[in-house]
Structures are given as C-alpha cells and as structure tokens.
NULUMFI-181807 format. One line per 4 residues: number of its first residue (from 1); their letters; for each residue x negated, y, z of N, C-alpha, C, O, CB. Coordinates in nm, 4 decimals. Each point is the difference from the previous one (the first is absolute). Glycine has a CB too. Layout:
<atoms>
NUM = A = X Y Z X Y Z X Y Z X Y Z X Y Z | ...
</atoms>
This chain:
<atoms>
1 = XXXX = -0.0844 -0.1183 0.0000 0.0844 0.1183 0.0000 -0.0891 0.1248 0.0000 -0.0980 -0.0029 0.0743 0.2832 -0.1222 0.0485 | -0.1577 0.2601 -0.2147 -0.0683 0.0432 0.0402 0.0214 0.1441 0.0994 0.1018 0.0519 0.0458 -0.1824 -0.2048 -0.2390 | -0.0486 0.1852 0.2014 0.0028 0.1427 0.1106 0.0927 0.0825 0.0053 0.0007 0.0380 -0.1171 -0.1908 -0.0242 0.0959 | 0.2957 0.0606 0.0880 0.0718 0.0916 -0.0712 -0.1135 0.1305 0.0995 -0.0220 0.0036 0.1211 0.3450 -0.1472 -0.1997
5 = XXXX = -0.3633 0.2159 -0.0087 -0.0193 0.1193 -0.0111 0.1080 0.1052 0.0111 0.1024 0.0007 -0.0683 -0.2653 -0.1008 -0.0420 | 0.1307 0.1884 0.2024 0.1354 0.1340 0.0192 -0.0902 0.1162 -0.0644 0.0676 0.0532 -0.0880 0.0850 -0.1154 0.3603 | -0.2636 0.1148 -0.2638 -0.0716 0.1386 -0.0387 -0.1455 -0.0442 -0.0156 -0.0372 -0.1166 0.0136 0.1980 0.2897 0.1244 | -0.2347 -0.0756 -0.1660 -0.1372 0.0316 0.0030 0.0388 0.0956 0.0916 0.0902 0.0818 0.0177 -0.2128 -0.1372 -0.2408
9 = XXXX = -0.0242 -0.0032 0.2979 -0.0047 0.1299 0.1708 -0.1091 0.0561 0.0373 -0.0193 0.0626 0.1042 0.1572 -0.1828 0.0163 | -0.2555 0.0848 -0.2578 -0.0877 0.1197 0.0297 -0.0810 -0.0472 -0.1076 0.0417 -0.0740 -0.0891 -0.0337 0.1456 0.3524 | -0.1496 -0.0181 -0.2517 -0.0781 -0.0452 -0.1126 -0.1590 0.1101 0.1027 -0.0124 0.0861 0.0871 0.2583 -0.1304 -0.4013 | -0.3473 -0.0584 0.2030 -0.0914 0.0503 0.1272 -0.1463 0.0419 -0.0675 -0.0855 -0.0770 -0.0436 0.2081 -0.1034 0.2405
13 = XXXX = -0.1241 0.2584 -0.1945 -0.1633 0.0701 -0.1267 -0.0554 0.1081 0.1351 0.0544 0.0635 0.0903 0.0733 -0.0207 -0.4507 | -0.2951 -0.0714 0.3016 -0.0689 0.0539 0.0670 -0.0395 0.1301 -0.0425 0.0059 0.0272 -0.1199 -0.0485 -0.2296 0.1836 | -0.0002 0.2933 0.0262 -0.0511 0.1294 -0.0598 -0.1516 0.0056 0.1495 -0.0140 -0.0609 0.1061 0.3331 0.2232 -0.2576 | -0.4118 -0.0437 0.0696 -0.0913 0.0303 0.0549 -0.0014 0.0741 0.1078 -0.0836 -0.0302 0.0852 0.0291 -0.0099 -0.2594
17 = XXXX = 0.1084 0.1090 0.1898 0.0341 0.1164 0.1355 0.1463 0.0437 0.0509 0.0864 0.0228 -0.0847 -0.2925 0.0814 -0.0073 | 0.2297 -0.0945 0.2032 0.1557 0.0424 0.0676 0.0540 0.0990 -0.1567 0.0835 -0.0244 -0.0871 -0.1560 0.0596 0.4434 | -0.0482 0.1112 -0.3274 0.0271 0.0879 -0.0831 0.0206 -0.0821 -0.1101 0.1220 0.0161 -0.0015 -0.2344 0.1679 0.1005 | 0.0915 -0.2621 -0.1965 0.0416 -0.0342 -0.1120 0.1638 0.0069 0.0548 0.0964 0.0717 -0.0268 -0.3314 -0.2221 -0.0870
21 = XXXX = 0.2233 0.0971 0.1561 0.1773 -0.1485 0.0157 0.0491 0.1561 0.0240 0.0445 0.0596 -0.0981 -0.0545 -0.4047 0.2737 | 0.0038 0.4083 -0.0573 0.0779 0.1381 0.0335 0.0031 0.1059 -0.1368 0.1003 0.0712 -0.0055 -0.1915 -0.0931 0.2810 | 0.0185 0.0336 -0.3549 -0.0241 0.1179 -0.1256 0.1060 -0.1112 -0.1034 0.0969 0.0561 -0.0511 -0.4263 0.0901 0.0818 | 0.3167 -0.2541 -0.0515 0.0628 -0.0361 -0.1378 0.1483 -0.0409 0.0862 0.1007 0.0642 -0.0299 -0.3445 -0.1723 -0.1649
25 = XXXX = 0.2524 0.0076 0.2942 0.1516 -0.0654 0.0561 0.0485 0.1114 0.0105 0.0759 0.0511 -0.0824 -0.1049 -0.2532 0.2150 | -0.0274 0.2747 0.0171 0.0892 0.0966 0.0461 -0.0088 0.1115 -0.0157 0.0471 0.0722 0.0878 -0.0217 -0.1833 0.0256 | -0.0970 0.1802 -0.2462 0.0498 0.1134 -0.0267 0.0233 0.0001 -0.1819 0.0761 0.0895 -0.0369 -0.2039 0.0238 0.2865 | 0.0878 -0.1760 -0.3287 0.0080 -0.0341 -0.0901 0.1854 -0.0699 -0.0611 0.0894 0.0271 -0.0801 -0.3950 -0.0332 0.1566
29 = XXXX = 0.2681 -0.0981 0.0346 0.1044 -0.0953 -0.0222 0.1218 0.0129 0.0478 0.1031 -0.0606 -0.0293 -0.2563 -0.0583 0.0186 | 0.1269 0.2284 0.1096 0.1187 0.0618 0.1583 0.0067 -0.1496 0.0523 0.0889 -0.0491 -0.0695 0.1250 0.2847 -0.0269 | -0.2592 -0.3310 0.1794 0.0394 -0.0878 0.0475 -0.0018 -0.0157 0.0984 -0.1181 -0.0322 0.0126 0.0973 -0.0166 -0.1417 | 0.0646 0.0441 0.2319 -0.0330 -0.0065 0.1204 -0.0785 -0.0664 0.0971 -0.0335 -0.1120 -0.0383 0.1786 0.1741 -0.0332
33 = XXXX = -0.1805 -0.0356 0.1691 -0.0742 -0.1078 0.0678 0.0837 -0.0753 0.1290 0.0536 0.0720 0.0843 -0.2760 0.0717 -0.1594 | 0.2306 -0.2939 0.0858 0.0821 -0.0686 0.0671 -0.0892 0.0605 0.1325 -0.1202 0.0257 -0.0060 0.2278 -0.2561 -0.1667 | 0.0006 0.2517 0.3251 -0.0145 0.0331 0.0999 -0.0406 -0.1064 0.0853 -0.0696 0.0128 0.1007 0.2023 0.1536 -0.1586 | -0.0739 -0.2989 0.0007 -0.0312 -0.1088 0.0647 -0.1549 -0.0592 0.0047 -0.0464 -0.0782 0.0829 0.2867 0.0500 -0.1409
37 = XXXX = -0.2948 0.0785 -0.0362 -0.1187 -0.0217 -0.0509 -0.1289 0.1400 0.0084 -0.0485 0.0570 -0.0977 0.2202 -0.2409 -0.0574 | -0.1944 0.2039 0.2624 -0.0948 0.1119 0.0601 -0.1338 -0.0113 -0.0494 -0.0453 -0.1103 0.0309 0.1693 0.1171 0.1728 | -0.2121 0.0686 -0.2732 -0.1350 0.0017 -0.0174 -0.0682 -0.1068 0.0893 0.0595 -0.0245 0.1049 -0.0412 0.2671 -0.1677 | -0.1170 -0.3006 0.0422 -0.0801 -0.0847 0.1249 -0.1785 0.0263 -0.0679 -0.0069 0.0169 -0.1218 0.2508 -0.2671 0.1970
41 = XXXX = -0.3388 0.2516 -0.0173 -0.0988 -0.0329 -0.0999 -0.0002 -0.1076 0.0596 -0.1073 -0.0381 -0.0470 -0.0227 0.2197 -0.0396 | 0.1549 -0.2489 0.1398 0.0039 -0.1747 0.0193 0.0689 -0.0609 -0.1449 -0.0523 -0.0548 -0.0971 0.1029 0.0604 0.4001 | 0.0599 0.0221 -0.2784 0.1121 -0.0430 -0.1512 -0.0991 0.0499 -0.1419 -0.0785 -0.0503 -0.0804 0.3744 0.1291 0.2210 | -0.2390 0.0409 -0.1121 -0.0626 0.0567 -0.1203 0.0868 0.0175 -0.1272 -0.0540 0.0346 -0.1051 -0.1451 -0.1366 0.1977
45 = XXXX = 0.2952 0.0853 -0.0874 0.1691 -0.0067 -0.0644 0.0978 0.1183 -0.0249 0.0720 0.0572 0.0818 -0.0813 -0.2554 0.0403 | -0.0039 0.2180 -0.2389 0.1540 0.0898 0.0399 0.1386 -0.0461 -0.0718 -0.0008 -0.0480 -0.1133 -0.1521 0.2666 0.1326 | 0.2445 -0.2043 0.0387 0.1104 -0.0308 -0.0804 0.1328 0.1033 0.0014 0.0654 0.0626 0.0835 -0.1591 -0.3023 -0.0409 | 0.0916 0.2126 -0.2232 0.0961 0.1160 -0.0812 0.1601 -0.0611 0.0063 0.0169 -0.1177 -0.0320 -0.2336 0.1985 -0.1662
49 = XXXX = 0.3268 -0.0021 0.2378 0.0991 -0.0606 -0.0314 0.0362 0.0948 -0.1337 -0.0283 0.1095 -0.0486 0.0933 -0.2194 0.3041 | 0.0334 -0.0321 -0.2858 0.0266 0.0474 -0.1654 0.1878 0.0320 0.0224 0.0360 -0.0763 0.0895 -0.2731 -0.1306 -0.2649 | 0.3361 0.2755 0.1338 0.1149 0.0027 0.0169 0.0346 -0.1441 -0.0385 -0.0713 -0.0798 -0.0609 0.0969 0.3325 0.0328 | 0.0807 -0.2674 0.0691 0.0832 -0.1683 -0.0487 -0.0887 -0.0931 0.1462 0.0657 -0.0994 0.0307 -0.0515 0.1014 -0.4158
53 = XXXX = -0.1334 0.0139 0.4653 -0.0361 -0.0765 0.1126 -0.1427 -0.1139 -0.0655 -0.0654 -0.0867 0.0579 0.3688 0.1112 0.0673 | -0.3080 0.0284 -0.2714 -0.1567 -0.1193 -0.0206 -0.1078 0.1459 0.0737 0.0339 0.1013 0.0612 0.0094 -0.3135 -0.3947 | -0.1928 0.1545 0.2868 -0.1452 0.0275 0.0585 -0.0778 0.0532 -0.0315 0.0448 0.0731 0.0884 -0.0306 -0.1927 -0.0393 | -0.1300 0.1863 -0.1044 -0.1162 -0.0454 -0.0693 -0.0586 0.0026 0.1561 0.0607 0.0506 0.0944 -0.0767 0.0489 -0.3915
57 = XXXX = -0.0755 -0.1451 0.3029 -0.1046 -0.0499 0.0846 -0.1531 0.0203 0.0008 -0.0552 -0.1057 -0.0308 0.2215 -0.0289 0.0208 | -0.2337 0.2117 0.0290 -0.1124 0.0406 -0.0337 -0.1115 0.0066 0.1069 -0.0251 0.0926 0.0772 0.1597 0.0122 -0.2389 | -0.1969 -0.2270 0.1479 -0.1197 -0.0070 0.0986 -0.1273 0.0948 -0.0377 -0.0232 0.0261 -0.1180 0.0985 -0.2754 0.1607 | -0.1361 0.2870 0.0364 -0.1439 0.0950 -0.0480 -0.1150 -0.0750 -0.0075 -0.0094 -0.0890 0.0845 0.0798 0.2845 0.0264
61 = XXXX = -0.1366 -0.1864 -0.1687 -0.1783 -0.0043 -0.0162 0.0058 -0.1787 -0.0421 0.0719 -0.0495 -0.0868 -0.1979 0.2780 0.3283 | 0.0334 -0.2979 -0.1566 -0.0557 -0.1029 -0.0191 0.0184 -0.1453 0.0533 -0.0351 -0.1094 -0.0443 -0.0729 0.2900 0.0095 | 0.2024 -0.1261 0.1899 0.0634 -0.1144 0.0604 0.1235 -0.0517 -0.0531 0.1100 0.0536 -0.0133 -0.2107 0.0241 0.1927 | 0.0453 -0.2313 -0.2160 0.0971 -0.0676 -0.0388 0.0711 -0.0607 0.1529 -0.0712 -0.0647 0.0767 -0.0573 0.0172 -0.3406
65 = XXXX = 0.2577 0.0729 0.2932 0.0432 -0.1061 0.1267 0.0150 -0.1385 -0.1181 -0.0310 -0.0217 -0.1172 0.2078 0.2157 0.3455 | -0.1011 -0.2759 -0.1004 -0.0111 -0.1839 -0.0245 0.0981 -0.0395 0.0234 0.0500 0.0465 0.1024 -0.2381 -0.1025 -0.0447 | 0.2569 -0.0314 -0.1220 0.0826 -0.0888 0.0977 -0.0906 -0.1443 0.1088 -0.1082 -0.0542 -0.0226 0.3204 0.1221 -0.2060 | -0.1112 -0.0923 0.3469 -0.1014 -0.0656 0.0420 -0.0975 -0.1462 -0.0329 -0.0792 -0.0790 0.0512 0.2201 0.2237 0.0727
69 = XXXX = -0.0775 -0.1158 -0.2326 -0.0577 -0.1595 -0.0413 -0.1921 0.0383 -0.0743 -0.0960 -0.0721 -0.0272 0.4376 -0.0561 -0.0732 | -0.3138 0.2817 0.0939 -0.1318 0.0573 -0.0429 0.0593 0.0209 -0.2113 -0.0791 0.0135 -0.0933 -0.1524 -0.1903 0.3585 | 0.3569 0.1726 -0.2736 0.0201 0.0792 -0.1420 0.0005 0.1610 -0.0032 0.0673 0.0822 0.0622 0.0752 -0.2853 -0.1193 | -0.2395 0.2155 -0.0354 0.0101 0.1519 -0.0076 0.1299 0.0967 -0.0451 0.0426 -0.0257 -0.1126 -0.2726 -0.0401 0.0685
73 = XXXX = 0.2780 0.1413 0.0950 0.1388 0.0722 0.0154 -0.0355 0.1160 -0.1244 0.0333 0.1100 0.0441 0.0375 -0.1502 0.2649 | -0.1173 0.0509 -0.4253 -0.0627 0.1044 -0.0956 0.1368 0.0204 -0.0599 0.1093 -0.0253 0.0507 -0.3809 -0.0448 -0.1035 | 0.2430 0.1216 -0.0670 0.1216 0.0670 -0.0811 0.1379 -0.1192 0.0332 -0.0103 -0.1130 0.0476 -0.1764 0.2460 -0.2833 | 0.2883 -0.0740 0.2000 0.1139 -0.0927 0.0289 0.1157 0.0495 -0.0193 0.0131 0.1223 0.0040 -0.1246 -0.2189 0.1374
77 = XXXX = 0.2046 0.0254 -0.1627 0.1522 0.0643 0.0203 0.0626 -0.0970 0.1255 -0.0516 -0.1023 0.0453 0.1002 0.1844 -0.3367 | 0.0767 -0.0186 0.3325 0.0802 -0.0648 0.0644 0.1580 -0.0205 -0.0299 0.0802 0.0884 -0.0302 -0.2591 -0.0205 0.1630 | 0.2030 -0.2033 -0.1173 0.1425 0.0312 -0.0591 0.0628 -0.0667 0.1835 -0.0557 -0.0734 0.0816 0.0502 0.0199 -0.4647 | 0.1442 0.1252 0.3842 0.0904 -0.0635 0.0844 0.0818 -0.0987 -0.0383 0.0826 0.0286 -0.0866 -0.0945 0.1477 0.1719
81 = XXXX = 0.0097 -0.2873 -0.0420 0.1014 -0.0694 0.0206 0.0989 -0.0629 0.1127 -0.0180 0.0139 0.1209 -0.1148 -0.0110 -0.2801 | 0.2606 -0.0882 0.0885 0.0960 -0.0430 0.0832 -0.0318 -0.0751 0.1113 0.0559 0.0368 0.1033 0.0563 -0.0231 -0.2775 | -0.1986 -0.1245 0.1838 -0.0092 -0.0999 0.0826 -0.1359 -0.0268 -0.0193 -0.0147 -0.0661 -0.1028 0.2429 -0.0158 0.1017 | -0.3664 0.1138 0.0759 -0.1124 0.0056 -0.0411 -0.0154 -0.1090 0.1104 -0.1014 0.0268 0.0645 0.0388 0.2203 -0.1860
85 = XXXX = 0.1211 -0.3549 0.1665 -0.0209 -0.1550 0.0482 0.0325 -0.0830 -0.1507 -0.0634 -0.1020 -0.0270 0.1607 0.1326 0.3260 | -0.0229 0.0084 -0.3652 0.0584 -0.0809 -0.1327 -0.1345 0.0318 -0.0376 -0.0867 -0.0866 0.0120 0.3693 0.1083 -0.0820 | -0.3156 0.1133 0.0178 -0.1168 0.0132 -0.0994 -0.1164 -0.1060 -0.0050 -0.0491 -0.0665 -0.0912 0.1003 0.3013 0.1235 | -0.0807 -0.2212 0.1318 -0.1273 -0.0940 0.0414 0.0610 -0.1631 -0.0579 -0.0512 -0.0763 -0.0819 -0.0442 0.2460 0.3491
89 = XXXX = 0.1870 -0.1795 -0.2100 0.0634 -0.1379 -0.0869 -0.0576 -0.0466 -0.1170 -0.0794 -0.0898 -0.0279 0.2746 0.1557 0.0953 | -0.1075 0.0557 -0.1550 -0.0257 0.0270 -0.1428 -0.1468 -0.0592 -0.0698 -0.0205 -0.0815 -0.0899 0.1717 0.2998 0.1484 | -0.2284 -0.1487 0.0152 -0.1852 -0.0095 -0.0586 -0.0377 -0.0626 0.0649 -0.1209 -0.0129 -0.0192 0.0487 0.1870 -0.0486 | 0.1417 -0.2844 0.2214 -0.1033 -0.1149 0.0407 0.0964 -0.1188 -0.1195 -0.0440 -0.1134 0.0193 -0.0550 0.1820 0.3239
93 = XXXX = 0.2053 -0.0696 -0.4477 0.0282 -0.1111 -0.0440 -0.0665 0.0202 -0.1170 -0.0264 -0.1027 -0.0624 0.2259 0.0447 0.1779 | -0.2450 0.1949 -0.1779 -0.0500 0.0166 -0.0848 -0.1612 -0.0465 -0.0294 -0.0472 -0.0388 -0.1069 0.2413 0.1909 0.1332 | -0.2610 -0.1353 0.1019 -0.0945 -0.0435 0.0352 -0.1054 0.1263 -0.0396 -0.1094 -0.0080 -0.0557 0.2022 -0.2547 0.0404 | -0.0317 0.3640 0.0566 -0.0160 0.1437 0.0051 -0.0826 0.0322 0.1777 0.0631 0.0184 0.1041 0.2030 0.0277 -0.3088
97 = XXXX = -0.3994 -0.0480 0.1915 -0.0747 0.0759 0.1130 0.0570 0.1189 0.0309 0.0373 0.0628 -0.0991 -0.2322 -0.1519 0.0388 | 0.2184 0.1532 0.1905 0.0291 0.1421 0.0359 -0.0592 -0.0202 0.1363 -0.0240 -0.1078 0.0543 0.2488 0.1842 -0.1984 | -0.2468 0.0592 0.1966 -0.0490 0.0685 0.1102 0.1452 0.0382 0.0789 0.1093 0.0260 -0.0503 -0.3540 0.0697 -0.0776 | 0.1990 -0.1028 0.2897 0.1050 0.0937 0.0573 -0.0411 0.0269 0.1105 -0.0923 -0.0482 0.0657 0.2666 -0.0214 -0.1645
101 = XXXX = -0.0764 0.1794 0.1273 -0.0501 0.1205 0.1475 0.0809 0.0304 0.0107 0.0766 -0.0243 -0.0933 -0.2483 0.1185 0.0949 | 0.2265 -0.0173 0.1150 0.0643 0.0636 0.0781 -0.0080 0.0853 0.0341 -0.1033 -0.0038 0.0668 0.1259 -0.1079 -0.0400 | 0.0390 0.2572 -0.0182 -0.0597 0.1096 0.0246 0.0961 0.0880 0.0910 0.1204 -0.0174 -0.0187 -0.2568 -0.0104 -0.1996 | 0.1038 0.1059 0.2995 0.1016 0.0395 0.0863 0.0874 0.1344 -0.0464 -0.0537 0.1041 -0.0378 -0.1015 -0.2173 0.2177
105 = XXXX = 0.2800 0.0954 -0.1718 0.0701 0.0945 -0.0644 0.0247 -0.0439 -0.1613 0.1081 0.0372 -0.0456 -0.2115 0.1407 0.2260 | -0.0003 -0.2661 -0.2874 0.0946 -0.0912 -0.0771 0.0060 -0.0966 -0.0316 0.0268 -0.0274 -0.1170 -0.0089 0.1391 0.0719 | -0.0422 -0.2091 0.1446 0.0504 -0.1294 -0.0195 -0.0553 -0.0728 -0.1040 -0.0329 0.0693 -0.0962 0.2170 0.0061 0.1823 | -0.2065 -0.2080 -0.0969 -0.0319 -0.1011 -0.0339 -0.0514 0.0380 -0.1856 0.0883 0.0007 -0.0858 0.0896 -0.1411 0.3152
109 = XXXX = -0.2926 0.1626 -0.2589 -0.0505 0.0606 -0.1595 -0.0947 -0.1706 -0.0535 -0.0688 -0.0760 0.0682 0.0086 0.4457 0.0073 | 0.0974 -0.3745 -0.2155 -0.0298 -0.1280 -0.0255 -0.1020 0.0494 -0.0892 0.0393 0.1140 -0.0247 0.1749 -0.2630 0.0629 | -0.3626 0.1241 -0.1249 -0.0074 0.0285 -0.1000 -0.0602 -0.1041 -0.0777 -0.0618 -0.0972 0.0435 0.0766 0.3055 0.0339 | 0.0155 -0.1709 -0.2272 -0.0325 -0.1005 -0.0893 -0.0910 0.0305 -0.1321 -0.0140 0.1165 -0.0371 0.2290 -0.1982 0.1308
113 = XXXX = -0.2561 0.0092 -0.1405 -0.0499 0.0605 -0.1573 0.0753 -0.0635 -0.1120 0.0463 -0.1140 -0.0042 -0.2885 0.1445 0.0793 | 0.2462 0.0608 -0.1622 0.0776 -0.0372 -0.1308 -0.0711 -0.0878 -0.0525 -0.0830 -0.0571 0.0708 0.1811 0.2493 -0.1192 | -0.0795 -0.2394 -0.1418 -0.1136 -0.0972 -0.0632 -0.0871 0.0835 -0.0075 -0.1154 -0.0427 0.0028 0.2202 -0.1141 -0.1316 | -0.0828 0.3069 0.1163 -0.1577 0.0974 -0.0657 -0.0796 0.0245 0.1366 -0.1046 0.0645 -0.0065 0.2246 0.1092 -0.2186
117 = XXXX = -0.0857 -0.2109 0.3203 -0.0820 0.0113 0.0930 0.0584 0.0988 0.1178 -0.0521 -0.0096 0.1111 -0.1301 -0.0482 -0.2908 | 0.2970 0.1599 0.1579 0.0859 0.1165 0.0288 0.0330 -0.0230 0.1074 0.0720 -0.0965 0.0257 0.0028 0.1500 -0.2086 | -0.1360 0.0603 0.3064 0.0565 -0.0474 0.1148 0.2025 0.0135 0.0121 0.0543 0.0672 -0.0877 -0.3466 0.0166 0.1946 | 0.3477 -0.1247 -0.0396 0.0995 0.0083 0.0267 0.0974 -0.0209 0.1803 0.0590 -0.0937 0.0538 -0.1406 0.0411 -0.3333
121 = XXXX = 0.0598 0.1572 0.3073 0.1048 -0.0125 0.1686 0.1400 0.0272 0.0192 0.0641 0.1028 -0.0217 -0.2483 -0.0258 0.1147 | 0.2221 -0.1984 -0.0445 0.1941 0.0074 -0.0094 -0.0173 0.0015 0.1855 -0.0849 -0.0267 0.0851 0.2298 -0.1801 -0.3738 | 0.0088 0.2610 0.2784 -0.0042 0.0102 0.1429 0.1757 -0.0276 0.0051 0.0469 -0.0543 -0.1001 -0.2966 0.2491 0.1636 | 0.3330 -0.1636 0.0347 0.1508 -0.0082 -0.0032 0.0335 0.1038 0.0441 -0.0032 0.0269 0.1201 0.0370 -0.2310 -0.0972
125 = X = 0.0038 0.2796 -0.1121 0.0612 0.1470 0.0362 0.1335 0.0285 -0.1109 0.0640 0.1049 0.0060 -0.3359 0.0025 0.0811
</atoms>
C-alpha cells in the first residue's frame, strides 16, 4: 500500500552566513522567521515560514547535523504524512533502509534516500 502523503513541509538548502539567509529569505523574499526556532550558534539554523504552513530551512556554514544512526542530515526536503508508523511499514516490506529520531516538539522524523541517492524526511503532520 502506498504512503499517503498530505503536503511538503519544508525543504532544506544551505547558505554561507545568517546575513545571507536574512538579505535574500527575509528581506528579499519577505519571509519570515519561525519564533519557534531561535538563532543558536549551537544549531546554527534558521527557519523561514512560507504562507499555506510549509518551510525552507536553512542551516549555516559547514555543520552538517546527523541522524543518530550517523546519516548525514544535508540538503533535503520534507514531506508530511498521514500515518508515519504505516510509512515505516511501507519501506521495511519494501526492503527500504531508513533512519529515525525523535525530536522534541516534532515527533517521530523518518529519513530515507530516493534511487538518485536524494535525501528524503517524512514525519506525521
């Protein structure tokens, strides 16, 4: 059976400096910056909300984070779906490898790679 997908909920490209992401997202683009998501230089993240509730996602400089299995978290999209226990279903009958974590505030993020290699993170939203 497959996945049902509800949206794309973010998408995730890197830039070189805050000031980049702030000069092109948020003044360029007018986009806002999610409140939930505060500057860190730990993180190193910022995130744009887009009207309609998707993302862009924009990490700075050179740190790649991980999932814990040690997959690198680099460019990516995210899509939401209905039942992201089915999904995992889905790609262990497929015989589809994925990663997963947990994160506080959103819950259970699976990720996978396409055939081209494309990262991909579903979550249930």
């Amino acid at each position: 059976m497959a996945i049902k997908v509800k949206a794309i909920q973010h998408t995730n490209v890197r830039l070189q400096t805050p000031e980049q992401a702030e000069d092109f997202y948020g003044r360029i683009l007018g986009l806002q910056r999610d409140p939930a998501m505060p500057w860190s230089e730990e993180r190193r993240l910022m995130w744009w909300n887009i009207p309609g509730g998707a993302q862009i996602h924009t990490p700075i400089g050179e740190r790649v984070n991980q999932t814990p299995s040690g997959r690198p978290i680099g460019p990516h999209f995210a899509l939401a779906v209905e039942d992201i226990e089915a999904a995992k279903k889905a790609f262990d009958a497929e015989g589809i490898a994925y990663d997963q974590q947990t994160l506080p505030n959103r819950g259970l993020q699976v990720f996978v790679h396409d055939p081209a290699g494309n990262l991909v993170e579903l979550f249930e939203g």
